[in-house]
VOPAGU-2260 file (C-alpha; in pm, 1 decimal, decimal comma):
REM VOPAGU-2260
SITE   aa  ch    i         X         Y         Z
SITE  UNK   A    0   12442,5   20227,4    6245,0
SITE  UNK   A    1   12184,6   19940,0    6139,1
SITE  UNK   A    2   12485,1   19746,9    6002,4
SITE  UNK   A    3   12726,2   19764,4    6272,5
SITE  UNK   A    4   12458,9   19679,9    6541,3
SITE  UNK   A    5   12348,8   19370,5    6293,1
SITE  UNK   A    6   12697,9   19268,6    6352,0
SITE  UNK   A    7   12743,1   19279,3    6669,3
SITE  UNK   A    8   12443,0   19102,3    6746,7
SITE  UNK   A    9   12523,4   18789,2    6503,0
SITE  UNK   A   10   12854,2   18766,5    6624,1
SITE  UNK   A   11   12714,4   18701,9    6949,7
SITE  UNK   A   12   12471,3   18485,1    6851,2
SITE  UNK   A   13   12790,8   18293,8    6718,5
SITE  UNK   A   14   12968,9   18313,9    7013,7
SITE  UNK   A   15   12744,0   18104,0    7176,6
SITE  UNK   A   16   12704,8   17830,1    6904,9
SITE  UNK   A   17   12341,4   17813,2    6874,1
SITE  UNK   A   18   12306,2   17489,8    6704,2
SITE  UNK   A   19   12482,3   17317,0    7073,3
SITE  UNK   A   20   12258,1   17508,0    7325,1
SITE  UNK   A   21   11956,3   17267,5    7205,7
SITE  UNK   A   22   12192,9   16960,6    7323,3
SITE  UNK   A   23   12263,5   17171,9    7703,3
SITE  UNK   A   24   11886,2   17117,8    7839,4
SITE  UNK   A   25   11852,5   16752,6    7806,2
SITE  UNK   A   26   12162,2   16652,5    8010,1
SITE  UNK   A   27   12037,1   16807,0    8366,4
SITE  UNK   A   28   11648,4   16701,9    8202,6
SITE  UNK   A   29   11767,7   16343,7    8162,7
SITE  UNK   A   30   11983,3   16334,8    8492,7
SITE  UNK   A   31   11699,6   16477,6    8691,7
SITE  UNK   A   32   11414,3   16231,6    8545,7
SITE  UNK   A   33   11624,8   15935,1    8652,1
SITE  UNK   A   34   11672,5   16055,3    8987,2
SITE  UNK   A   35   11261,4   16115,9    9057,7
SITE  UNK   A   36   11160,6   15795,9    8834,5
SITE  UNK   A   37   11081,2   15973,6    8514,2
SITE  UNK   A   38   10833,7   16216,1    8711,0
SITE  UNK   A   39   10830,7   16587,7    8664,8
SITE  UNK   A   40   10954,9   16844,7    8901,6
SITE  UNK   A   41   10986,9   17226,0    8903,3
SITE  UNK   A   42   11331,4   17166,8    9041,9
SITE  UNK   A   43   11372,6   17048,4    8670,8
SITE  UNK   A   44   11388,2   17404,4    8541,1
SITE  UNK   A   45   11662,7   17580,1    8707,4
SITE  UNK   A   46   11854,8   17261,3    8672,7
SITE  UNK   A   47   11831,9   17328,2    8338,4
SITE  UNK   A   48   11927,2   17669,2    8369,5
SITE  UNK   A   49   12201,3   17625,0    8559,7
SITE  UNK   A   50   12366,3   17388,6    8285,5
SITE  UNK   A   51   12278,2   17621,3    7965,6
SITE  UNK   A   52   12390,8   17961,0    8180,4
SITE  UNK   A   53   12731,5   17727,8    8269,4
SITE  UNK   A   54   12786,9   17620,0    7903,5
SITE  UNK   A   55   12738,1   17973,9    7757,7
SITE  UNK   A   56   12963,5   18127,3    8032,4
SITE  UNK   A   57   13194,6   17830,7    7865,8
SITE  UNK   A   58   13170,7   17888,1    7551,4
SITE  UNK   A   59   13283,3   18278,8    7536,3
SITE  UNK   A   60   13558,1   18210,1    7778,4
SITE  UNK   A   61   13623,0   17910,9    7566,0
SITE  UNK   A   62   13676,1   18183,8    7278,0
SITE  UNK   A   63   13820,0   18466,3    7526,0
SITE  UNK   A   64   14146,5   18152,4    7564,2
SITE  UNK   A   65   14149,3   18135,5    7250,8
SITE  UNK   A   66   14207,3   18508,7    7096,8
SITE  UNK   A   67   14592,7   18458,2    6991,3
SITE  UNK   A   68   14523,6   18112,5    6828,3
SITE  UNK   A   69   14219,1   18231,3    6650,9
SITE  UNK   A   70   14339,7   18586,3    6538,7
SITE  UNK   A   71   14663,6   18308,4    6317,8
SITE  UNK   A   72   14388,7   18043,2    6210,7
SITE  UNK   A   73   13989,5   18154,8    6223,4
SITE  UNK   A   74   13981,8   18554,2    6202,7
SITE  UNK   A   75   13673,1   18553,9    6111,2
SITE  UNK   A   76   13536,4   18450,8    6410,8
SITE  UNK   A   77   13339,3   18736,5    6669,5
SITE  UNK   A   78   13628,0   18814,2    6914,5
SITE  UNK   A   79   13945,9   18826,0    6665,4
SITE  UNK   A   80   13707,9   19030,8    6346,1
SITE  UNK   A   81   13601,4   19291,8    6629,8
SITE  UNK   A   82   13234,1   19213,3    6626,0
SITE  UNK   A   83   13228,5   19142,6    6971,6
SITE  UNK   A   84   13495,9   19371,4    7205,4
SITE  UNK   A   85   13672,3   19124,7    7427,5
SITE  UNK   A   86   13566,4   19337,4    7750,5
SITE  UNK   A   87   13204,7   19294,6    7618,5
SITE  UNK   A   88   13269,7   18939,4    7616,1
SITE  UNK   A   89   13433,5   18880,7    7932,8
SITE  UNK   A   90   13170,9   19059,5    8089,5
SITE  UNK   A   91   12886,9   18811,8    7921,2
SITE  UNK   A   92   13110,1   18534,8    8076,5
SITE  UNK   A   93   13032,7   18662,6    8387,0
SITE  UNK   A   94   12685,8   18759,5    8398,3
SITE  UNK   A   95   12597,1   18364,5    8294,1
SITE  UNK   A   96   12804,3   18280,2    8602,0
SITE  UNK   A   97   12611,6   18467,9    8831,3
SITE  UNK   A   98   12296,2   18362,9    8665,3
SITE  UNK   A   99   12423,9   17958,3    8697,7
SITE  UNK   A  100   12510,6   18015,3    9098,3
SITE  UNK   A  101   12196,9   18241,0    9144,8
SITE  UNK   A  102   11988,9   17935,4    8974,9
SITE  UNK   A  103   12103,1   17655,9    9170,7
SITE  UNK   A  104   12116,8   17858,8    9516,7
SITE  UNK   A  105   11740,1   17877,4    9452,4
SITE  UNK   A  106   11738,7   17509,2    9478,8
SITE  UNK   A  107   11962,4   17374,0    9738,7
SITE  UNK   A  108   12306,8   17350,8    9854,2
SITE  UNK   A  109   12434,1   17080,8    9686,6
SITE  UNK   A  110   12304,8   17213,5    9403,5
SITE  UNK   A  111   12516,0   17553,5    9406,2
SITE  UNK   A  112   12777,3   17355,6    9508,9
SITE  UNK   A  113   12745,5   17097,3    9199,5
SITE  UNK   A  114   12722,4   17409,5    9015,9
SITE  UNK   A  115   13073,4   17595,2    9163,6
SITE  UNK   A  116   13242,5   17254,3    9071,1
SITE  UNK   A  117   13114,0   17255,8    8704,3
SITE  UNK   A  118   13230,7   17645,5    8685,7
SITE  UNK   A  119   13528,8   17575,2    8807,3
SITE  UNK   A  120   13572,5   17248,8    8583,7
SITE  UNK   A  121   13474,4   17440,6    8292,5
SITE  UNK   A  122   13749,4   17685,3    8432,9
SITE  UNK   A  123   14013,0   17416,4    8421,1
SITE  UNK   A  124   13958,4   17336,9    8104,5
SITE  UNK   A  125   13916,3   17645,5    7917,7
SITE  UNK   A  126   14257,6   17811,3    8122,0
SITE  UNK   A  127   14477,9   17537,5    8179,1
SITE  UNK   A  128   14379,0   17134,8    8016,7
SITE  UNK   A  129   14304,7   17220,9    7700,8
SITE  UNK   A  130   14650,9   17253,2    7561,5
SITE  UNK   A  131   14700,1   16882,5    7681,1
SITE  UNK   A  132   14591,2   16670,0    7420,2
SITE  UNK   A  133   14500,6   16399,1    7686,3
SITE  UNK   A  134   14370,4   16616,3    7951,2
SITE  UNK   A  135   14135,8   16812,5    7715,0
SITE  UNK   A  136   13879,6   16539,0    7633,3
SITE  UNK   A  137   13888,5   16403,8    7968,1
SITE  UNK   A  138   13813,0   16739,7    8096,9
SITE  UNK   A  139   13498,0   16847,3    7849,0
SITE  UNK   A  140   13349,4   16537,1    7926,9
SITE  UNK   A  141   13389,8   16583,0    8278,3
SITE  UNK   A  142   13198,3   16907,0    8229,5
SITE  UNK   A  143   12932,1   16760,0    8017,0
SITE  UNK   A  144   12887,7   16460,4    8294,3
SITE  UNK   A  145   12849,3   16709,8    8552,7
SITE  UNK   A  146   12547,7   16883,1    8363,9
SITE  UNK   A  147   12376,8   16533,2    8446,3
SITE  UNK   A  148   12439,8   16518,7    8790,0
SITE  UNK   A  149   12341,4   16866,5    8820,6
SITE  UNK   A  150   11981,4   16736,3    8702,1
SITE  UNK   A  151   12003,9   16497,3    8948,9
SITE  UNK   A  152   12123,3   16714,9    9241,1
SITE  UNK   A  153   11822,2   16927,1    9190,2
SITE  UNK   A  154   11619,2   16574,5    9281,5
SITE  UNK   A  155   11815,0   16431,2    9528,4
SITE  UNK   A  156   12074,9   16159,4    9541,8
SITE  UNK   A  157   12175,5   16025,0    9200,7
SITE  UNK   A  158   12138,1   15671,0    9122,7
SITE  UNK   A  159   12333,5   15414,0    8977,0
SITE  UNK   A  160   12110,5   15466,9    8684,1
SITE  UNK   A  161   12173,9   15867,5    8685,1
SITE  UNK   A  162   12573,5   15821,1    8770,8
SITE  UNK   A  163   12585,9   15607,2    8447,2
SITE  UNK   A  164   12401,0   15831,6    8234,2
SITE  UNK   A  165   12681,6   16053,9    8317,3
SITE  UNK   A  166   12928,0   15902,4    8232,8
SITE  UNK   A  167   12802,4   15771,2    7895,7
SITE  UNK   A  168   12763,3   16102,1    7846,2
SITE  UNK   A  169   13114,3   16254,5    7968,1
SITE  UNK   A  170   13262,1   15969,2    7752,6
SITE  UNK   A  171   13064,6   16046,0    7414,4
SITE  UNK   A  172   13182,0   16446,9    7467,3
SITE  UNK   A  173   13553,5   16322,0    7541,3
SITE  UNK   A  174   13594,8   16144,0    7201,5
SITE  UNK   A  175   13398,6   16427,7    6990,2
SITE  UNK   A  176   13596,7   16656,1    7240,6
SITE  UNK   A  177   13910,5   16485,0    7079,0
SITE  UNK   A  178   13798,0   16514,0    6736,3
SITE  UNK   A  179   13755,1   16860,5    6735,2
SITE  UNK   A  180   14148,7   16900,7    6842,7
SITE  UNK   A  181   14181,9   16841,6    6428,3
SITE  UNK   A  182   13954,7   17076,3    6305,3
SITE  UNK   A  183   14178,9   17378,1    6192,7
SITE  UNK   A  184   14368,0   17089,4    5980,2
SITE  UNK   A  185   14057,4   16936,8    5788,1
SITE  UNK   A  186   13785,7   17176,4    5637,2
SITE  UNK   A  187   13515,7   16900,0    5694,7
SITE  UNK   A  188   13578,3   16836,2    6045,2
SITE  UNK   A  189   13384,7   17114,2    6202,8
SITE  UNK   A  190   13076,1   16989,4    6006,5
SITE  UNK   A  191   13139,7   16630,9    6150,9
SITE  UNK   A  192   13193,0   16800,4    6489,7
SITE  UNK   A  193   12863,8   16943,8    6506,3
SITE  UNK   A  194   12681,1   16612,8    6361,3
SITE  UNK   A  195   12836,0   16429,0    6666,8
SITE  UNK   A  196   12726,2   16734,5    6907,6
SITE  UNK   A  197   12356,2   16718,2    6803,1
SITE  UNK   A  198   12407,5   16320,8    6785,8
SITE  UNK   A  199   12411,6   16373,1    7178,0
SITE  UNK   A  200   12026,8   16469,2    7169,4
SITE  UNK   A  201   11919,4   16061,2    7091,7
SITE  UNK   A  202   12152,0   15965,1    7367,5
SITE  UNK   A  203   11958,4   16204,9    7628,6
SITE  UNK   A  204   11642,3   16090,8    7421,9
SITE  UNK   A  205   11727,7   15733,2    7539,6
SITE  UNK   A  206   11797,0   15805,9    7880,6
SITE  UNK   A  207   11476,9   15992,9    7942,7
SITE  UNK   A  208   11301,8   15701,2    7802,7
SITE  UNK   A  209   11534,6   15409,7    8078,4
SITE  UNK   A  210   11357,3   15655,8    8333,9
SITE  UNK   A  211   11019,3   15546,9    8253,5
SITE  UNK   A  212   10727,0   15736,3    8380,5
SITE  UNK   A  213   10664,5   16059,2    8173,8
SITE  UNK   A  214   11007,8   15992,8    8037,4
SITE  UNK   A  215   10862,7   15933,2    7684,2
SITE  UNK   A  216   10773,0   16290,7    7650,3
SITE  UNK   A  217   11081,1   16411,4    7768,5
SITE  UNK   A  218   11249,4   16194,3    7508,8
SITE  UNK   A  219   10989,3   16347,2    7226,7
SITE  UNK   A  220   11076,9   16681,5    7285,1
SITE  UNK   A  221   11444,0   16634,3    7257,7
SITE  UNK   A  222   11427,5   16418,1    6960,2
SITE  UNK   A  223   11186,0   16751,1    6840,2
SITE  UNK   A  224   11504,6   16937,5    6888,0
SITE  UNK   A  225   11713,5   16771,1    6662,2
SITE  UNK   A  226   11592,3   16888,5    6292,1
SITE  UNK   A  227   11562,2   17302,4    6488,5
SITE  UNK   A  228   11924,0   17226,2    6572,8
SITE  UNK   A  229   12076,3   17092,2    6212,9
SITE  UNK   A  230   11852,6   17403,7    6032,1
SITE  UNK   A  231   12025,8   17656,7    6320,4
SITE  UNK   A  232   12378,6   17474,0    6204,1
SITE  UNK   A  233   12322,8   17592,4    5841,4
SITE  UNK   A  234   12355,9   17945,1    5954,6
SITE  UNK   A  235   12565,0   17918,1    6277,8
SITE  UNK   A  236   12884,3   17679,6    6350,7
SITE  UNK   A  237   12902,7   17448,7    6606,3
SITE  UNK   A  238   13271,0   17412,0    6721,0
């Protein structure tokens, strides 16, 4: 029984790519400290929960899409080796949707409604653009943008400064979003892939610092992140 359960519980663990949830809190943590002038805010928090409950409910139906390709080119992964039922799984998808809407309702209204759009994007992407080679990057950075305005949305109305941030950030994601597309052809791509991923964490670093105020300790604690990531990646893969 010990062994099964051990399974189970790393295959979820790797159906949620631990190494990339330490990149998910500094995009709504950046987006949000631009929009109050680098000041804190408790509205900070569920912002933050909102993005990392979005991007896990992403990643497993990210995987859930992907069953039939994966059970021909990565069986070892959680849904296609069994470790993690696929009704288990959809139902985790759901949960961290309810938990995303339930966060940013506690906020405001824009906020829930920033947070339908980025469920739905993520949606979109996972269900229908991801088989385009074109549409597919456009649409994970659009996901990966909106994380940043959701930060923002918990503050108010996003500034030039906050808009930008977003889309610096939806364009880094799009190209590493790209990338990835190769990854079943070249062993060493998925490695690369997750570099890029945690590479994300100096971008938000930078941001938080252009937002001045207590900015600079925002941007220490996600530069702090960086080395916990890369040791999580030696167990875990990112893509």
């Amino acid at each position: 029984m010990g062994a099964p359960r051990k399974i189970r519980i790393l295959g979820l663990l790797q159906l949620l790519r631990p190494p990339n949830l330490f990149t998910v809190p500094g995009d709504p943590l950046c987006g949000a400290l631009l929009t109050n002038g680098g000041r804190w805010s408790w509205h900070i928090l569920p912002a933050v929960i909102v993005s990392l409950a979005a991007y896990c409910a992403g990643l497993v139906i990210n995987d859930l899409a992907d069953y039939k390709e994966d059970l021909r080119d990565r069986p070892g992964r959680p849904l296609p080796s069994g470790a993690v039922p696929r009704g288990v799984a959809l139902a985790l998808a759901g949960v961290f949707v309810v938990i995303a809407l339930a966060a940013a309702a506690f906020v405001n209204l824009v906020l829930l409604m920033l947070a339908g759009l980025l469920i739905a994007e993520i949606l979109w992407y996972n269900l229908m653009a991801k088989k385009n080679p074109v549409i597919a990057p456009v649409a994970m950075g659009l996901c990966r943008g909106l994380s940043v305005l959701v930060g923002a949305a918990a503050i108010g109305p996003p500034p030039p400064l906050a808009i930008t941030a977003a889309a610096v950030v939806a364009l880094y994601i799009a190209v590493v979003t790209a990338l990835a597309r190769t990854e079943t052809r070249n062993p060493r791509i998925p490695l690369l892939i997750g570099a890029l991923i945690r590479g994300l964490l100096f971008i938000q670093a930078g941001m938080c610092l252009l937002a001045r105020g207590h900015g600079w300790i925002a941007s220490l604690l996600l530069l702090a992140l960086w080395p916990i990531s890369r040791l999580v990646a030696s167990r875990f893969y990112a893509s």
